[in-house]
Biopython code that builds the backbone (N, CA, C, O; Angstrom):
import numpy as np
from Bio.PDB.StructureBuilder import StructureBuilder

atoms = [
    (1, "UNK", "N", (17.593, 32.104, 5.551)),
    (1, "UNK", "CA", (17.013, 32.211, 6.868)),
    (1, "UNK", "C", (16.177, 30.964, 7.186)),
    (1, "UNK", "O", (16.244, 30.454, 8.305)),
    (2, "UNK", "N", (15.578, 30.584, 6.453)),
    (2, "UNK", "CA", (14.953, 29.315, 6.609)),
    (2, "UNK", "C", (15.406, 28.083, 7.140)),
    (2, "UNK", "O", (14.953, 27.528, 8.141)),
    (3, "UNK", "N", (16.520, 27.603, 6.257)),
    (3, "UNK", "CA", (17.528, 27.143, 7.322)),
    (3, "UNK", "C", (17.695, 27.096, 8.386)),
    (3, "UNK", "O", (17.246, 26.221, 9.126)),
    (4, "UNK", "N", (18.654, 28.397, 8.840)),
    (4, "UNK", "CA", (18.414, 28.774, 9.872)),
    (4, "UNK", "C", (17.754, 27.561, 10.913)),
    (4, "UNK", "O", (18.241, 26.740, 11.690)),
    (5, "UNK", "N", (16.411, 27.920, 10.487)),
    (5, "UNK", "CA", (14.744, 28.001, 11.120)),
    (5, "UNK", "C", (15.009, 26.708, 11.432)),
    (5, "UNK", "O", (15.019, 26.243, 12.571)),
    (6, "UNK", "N", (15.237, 26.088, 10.354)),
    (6, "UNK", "CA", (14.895, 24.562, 10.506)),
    (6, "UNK", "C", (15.633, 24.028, 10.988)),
    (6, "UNK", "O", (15.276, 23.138, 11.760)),
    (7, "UNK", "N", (17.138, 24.308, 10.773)),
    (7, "UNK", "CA", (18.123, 23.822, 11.857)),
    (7, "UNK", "C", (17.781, 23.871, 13.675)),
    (7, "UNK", "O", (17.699, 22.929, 14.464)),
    (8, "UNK", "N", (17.621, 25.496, 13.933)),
    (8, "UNK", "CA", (17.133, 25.443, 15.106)),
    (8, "UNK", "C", (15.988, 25.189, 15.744)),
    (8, "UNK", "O", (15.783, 25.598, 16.887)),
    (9, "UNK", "N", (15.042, 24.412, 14.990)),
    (9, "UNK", "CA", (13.625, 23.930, 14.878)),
    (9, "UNK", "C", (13.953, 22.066, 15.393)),
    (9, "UNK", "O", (13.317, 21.360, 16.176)),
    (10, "UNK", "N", (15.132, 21.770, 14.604)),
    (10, "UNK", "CA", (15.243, 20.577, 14.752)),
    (10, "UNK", "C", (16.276, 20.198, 16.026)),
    (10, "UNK", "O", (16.311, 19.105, 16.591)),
    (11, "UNK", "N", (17.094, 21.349, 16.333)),
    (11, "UNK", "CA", (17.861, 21.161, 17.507)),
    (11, "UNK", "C", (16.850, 21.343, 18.436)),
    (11, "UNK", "O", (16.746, 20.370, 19.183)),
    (12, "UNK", "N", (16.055, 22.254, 18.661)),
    (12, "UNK", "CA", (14.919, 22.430, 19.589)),
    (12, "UNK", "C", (14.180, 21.047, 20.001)),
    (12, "UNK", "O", (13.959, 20.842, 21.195)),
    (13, "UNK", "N", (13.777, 20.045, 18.970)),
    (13, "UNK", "CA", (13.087, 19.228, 19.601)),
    (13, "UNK", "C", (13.853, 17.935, 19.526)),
    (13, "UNK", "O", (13.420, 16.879, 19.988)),
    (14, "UNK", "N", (15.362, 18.107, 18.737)),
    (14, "UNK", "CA", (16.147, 17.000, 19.374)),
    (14, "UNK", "C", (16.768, 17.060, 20.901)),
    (14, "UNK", "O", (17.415, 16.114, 21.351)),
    (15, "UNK", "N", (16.502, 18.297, 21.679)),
    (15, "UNK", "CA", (16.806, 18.584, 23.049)),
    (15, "UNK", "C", (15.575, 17.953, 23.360)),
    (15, "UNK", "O", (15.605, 16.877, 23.959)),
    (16, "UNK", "N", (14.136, 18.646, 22.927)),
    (16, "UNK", "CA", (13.164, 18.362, 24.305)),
    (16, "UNK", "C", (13.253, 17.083, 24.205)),
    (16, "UNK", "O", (13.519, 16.465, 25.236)),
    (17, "UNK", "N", (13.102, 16.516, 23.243)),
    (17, "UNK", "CA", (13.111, 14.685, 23.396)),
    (17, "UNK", "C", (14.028, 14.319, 24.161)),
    (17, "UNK", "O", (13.667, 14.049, 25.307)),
    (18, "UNK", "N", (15.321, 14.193, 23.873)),
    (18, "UNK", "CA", (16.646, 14.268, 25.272)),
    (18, "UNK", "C", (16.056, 14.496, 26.027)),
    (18, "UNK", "O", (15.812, 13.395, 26.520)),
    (19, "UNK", "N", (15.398, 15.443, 26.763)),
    (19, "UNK", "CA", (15.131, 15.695, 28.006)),
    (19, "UNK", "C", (14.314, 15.016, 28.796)),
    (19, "UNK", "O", (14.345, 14.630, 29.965)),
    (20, "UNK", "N", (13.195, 14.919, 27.449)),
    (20, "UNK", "CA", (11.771, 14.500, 28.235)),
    (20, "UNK", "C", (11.983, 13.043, 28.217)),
    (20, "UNK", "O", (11.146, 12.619, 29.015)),
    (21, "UNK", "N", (12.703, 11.955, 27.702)),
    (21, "UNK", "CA", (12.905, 10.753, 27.622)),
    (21, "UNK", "C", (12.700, 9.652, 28.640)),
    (21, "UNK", "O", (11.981, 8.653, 28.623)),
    (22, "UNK", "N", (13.738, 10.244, 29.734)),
    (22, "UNK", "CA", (13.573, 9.706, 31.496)),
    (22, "UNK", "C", (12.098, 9.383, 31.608)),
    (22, "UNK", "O", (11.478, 8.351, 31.868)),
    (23, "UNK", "N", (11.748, 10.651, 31.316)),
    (23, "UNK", "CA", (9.699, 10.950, 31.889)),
    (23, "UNK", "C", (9.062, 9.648, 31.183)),
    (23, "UNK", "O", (8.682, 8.627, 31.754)),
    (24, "UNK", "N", (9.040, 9.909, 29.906)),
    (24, "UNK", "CA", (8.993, 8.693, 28.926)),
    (24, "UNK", "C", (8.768, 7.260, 29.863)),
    (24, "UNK", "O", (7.774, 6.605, 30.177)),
    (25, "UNK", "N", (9.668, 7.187, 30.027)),
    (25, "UNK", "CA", (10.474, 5.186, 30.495)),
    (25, "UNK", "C", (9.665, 5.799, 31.573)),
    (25, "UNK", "O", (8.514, 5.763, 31.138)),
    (26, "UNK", "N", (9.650, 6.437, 32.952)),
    (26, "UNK", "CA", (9.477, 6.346, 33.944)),
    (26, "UNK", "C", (7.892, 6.103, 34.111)),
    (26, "UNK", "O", (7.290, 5.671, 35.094)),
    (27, "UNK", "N", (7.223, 6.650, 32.419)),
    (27, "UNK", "CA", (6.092, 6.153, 32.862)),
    (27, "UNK", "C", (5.450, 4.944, 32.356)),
    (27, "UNK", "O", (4.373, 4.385, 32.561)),
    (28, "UNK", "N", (6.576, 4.706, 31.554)),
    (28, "UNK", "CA", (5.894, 3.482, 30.875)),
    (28, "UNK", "C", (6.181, 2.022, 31.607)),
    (28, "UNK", "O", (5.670, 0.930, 31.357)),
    (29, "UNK", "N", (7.274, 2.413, 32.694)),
    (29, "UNK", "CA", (7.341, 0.998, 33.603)),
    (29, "UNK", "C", (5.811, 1.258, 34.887)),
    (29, "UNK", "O", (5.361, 2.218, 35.511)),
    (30, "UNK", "N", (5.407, -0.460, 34.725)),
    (30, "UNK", "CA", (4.525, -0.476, 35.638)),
    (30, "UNK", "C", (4.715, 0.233, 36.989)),
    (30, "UNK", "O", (5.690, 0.984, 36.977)),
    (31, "UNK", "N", (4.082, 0.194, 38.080)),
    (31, "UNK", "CA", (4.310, 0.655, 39.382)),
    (31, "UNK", "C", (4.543, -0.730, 40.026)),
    (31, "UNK", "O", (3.816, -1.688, 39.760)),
    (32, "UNK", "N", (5.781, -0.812, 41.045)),
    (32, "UNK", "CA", (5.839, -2.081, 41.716)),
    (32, "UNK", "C", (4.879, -1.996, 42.663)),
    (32, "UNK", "O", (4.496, -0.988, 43.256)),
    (33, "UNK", "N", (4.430, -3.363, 42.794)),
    (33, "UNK", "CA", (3.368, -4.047, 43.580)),
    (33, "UNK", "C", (3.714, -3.704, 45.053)),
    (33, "UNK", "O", (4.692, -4.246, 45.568)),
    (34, "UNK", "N", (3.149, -3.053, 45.571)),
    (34, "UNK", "CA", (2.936, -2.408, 47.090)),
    (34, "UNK", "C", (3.250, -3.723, 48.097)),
    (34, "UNK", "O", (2.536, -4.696, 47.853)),
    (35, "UNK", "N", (4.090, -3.865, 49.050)),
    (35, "UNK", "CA", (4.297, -5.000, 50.225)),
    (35, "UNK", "C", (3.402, -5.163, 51.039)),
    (35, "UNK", "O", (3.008, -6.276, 51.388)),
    (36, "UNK", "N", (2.951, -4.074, 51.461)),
    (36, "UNK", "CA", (1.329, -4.245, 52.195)),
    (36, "UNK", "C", (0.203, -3.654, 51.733)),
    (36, "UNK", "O", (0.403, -3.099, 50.653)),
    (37, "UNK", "N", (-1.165, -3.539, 52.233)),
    (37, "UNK", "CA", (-2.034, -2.855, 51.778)),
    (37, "UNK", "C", (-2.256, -1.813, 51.710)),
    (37, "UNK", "O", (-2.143, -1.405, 52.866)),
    (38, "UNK", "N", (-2.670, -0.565, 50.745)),
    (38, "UNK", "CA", (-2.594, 1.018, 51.221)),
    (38, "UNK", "C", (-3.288, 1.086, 52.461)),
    (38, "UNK", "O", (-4.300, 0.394, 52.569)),
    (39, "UNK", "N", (-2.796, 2.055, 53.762)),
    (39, "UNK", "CA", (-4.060, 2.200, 54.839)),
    (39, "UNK", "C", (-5.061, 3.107, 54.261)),
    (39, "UNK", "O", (-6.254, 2.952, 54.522)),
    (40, "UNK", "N", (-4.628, 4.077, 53.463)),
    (40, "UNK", "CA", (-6.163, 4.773, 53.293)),
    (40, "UNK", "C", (-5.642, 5.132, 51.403)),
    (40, "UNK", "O", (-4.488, 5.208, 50.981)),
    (41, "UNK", "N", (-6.981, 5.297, 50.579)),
    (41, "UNK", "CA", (-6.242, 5.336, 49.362)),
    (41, "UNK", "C", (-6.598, 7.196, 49.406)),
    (41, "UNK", "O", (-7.537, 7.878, 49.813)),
    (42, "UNK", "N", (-5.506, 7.426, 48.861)),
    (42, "UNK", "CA", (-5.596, 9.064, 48.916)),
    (42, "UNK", "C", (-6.384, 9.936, 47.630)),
    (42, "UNK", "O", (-6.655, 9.521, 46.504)),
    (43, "UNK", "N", (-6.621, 11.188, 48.186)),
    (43, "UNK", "CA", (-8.024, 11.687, 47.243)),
    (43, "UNK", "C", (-7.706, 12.141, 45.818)),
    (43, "UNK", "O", (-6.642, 12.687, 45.526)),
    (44, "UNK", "N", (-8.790, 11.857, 44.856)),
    (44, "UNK", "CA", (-8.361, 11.743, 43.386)),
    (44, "UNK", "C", (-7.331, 13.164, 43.367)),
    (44, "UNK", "O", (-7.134, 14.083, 44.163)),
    (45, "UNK", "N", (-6.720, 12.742, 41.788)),
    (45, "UNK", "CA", (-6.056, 13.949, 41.608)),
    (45, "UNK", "C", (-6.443, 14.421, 40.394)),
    (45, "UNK", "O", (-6.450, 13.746, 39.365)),
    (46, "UNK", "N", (-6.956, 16.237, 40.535)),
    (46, "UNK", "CA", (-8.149, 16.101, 39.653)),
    (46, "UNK", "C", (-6.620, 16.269, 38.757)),
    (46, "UNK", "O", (-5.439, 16.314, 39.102)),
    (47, "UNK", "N", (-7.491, 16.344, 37.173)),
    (47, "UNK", "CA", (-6.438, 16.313, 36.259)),
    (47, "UNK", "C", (-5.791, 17.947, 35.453)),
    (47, "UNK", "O", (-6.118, 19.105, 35.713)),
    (48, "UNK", "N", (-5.195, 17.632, 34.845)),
    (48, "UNK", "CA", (-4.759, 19.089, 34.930)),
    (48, "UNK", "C", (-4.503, 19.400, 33.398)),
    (48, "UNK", "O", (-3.988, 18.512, 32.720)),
    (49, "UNK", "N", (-4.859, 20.700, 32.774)),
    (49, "UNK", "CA", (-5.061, 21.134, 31.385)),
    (49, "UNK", "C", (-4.236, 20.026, 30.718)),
    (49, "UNK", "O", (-4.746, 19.053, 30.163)),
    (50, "UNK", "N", (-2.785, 20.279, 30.829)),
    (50, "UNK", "CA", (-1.919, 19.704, 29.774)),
    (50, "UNK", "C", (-2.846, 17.788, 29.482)),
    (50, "UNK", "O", (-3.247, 17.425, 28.377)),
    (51, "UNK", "N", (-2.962, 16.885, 30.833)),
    (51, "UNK", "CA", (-3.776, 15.593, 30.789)),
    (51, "UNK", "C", (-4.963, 15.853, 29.730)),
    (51, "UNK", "O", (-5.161, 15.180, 28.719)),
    (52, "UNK", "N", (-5.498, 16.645, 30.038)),
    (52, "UNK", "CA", (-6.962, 16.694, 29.233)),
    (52, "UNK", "C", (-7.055, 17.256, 27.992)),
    (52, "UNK", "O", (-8.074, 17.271, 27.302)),
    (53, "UNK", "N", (-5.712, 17.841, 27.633)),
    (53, "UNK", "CA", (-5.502, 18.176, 26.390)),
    (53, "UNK", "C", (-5.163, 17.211, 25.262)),
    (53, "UNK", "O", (-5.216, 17.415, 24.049)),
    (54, "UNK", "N", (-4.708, 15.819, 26.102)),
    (54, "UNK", "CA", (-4.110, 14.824, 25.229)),
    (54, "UNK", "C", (-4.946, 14.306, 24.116)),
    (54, "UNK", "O", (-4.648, 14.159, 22.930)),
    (55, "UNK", "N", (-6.054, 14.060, 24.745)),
    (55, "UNK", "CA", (-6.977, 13.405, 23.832)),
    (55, "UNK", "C", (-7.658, 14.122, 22.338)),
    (55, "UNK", "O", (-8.091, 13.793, 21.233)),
    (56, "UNK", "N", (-7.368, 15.481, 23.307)),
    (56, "UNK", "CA", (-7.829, 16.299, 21.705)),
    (56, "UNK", "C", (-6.900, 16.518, 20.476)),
    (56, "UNK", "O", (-7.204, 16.390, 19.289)),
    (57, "UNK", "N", (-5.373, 16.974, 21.163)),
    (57, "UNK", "CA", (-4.624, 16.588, 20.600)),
    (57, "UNK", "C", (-4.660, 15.380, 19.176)),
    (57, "UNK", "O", (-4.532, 15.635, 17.979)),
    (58, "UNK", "N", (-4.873, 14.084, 19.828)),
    (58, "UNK", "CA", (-4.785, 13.258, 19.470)),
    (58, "UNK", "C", (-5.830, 12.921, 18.263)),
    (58, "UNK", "O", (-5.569, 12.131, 17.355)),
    (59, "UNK", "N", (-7.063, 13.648, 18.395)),
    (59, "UNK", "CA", (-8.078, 13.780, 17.817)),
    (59, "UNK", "C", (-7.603, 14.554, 16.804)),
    (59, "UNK", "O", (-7.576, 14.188, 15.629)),
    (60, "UNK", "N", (-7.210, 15.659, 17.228)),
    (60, "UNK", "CA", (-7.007, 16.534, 16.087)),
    (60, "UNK", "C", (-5.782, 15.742, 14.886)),
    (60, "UNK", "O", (-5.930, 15.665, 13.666)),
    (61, "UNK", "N", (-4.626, 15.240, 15.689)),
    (61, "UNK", "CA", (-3.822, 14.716, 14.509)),
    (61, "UNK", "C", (-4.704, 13.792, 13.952)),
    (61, "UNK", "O", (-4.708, 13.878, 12.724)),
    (62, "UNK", "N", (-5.398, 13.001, 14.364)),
    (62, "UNK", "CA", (-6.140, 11.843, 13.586)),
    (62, "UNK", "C", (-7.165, 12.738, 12.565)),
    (62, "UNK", "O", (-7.600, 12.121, 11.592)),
    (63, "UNK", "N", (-7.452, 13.730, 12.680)),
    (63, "UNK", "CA", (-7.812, 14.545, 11.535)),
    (63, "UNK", "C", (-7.585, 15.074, 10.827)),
    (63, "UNK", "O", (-8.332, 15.285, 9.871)),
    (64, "UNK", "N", (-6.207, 15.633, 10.993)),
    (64, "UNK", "CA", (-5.209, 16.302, 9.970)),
    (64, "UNK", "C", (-4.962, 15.246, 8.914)),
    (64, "UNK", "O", (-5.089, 15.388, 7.698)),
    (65, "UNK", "N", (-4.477, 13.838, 9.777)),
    (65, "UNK", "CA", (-3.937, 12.687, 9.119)),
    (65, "UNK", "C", (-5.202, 12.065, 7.992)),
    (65, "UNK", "O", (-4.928, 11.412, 6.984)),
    (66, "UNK", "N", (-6.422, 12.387, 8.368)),
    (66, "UNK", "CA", (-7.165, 11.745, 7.257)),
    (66, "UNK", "C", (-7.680, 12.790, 6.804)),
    (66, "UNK", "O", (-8.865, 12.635, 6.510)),
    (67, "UNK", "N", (-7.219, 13.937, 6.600)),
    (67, "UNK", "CA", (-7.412, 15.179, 5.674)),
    (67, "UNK", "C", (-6.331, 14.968, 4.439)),
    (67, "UNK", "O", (-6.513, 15.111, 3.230)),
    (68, "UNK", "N", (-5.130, 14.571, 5.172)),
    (68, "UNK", "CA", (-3.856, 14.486, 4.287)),
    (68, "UNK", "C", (-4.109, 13.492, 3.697)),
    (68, "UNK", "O", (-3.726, 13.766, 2.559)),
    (69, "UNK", "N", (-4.663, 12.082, 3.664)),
    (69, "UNK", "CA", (-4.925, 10.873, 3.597)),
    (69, "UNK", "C", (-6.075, 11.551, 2.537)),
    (69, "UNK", "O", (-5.642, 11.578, 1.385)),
    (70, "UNK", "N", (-6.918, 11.890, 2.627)),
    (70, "UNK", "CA", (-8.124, 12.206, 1.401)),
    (70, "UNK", "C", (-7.442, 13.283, 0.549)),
    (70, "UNK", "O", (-7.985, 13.322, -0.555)),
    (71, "UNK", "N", (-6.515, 14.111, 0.660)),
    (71, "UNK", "CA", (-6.171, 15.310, -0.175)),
    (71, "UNK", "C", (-5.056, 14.491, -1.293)),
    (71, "UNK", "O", (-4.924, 14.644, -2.508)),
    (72, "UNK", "N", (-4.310, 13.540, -0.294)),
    (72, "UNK", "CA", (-3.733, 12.397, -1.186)),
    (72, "UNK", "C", (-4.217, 11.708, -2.176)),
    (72, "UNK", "O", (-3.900, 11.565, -3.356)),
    (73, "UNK", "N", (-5.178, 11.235, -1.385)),
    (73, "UNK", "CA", (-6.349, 10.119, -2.960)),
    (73, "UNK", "C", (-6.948, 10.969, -4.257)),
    (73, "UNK", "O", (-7.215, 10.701, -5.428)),
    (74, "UNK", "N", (-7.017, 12.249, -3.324)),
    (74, "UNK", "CA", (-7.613, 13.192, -4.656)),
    (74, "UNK", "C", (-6.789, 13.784, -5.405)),
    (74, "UNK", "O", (-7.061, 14.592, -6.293)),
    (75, "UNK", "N", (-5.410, 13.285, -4.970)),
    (75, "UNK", "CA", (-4.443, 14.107, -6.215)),
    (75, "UNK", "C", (-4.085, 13.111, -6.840)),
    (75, "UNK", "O", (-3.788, 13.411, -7.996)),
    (76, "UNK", "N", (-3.894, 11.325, -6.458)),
    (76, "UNK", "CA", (-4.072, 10.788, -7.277)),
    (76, "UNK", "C", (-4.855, 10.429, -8.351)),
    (76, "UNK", "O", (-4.612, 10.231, -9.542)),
    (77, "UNK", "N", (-6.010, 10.381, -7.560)),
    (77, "UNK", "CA", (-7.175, 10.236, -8.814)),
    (77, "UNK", "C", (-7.016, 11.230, -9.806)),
    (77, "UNK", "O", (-6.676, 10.714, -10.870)),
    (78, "UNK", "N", (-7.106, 12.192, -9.851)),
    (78, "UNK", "CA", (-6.680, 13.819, -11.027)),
    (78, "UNK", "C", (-5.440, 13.051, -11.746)),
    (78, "UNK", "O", (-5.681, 12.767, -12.919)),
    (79, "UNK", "N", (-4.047, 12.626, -11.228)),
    (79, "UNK", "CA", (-3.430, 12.383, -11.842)),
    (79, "UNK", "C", (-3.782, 11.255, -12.596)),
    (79, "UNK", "O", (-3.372, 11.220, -13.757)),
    (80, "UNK", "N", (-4.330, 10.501, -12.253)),
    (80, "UNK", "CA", (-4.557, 9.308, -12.645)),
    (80, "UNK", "C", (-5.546, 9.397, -14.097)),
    (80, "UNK", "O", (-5.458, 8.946, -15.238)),
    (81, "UNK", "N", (-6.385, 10.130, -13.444)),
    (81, "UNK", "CA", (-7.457, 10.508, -14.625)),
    (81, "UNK", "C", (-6.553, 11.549, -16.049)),
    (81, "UNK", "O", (-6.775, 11.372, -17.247)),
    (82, "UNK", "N", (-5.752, 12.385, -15.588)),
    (82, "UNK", "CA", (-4.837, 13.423, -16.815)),
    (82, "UNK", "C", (-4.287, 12.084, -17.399)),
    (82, "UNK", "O", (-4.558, 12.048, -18.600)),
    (83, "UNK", "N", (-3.613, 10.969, -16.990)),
    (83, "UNK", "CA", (-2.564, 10.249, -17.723)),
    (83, "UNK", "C", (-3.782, 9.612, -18.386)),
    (83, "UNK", "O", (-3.449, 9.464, -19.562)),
    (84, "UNK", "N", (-5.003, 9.169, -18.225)),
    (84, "UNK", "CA", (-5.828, 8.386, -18.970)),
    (84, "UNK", "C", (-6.356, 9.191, -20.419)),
    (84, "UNK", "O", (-6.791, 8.847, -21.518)),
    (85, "UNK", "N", (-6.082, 10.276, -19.815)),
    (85, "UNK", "CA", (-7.007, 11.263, -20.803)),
    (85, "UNK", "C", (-5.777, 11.864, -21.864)),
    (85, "UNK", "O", (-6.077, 12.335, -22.961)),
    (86, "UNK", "N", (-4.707, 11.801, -21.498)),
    (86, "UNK", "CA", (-3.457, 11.931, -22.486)),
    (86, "UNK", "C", (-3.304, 10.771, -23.180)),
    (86, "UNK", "O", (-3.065, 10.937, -24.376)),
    (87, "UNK", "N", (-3.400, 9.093, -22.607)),
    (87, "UNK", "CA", (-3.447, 8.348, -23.102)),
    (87, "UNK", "C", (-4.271, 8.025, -24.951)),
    (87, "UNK", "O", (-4.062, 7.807, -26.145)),
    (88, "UNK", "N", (-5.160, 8.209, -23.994)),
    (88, "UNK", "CA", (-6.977, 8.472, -25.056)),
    (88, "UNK", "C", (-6.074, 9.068, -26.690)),
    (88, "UNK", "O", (-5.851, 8.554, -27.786)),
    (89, "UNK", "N", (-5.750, 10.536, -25.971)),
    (89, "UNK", "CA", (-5.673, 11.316, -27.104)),
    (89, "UNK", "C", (-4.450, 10.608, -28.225)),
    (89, "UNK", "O", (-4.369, 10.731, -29.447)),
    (90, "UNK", "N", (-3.650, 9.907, -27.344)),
    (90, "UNK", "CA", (-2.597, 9.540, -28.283)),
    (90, "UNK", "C", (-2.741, 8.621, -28.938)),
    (90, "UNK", "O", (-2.057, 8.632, -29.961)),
    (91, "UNK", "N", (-3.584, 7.483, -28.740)),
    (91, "UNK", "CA", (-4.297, 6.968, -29.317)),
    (91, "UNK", "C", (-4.770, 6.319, -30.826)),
    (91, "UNK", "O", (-4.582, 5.261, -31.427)),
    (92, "UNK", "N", (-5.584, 7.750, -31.101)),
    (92, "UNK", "CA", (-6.079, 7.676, -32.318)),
    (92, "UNK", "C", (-4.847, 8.508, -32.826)),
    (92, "UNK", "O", (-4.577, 8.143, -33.970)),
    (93, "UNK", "N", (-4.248, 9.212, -32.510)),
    (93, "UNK", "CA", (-3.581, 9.781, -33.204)),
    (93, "UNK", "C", (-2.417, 8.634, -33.611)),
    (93, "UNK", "O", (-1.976, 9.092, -34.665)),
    (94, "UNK", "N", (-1.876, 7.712, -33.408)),
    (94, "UNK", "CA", (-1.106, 6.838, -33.525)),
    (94, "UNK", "C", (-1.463, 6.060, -34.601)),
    (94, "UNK", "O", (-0.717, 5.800, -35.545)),
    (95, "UNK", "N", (-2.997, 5.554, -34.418)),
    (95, "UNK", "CA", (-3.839, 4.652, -35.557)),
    (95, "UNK", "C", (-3.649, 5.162, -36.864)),
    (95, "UNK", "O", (-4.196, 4.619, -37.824)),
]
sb = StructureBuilder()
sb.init_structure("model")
sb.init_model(0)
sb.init_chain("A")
sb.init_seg("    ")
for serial, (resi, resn, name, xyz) in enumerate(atoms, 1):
    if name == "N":
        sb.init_residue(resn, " ", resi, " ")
    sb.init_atom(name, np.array(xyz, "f"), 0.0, 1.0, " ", f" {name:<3s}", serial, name[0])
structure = sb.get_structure()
């Protein structure tokens, strides 16, 4: 079943990406330069959950990522420290 899961986990967001892609490009090209001047500039647009969610988002992966990033160093160090300490023992026993 897992499978499954993951198969349709990975078709799932190999669609939304397909989809959402256009959106992508469309926003990442500048806006062409206007021919005349705006006559009036029109009123803000306040922003809306999904906008204001980005940043936390973003926050939050940057915290996961240096959770994973410190849970990493600390399993090296342990390992690092067992191979020193197996080392040690073999050691004298060799002498």
């Amino acid at each position: 079943m897992n499978t499954r899961f993951a198969k349709l986990t990975l078709a799932t967001l190999i669609s939304a990406s397909i989809g959402l892609s256009p959106f992508a490009v469309m926003a990442a090209d500048p806006a062409p330069a206007p021919a005349s001047p705006p006559v009036a500039a029109p009123a803000a647009v306040p922003t809306t959950p999904a906008q204001a969610t980005q940043p936390e988002k973003a926050q939050k992966k940057s915290k996961k990522q240096a959770k994973k990033d410190k849970k990493a160093e600390k399993k090296a160090k342990k390992k690092s420290k067992k191979k020193a300490k197996a080392a040690q023992e073999s050691a004298p026993a060799q002498q």
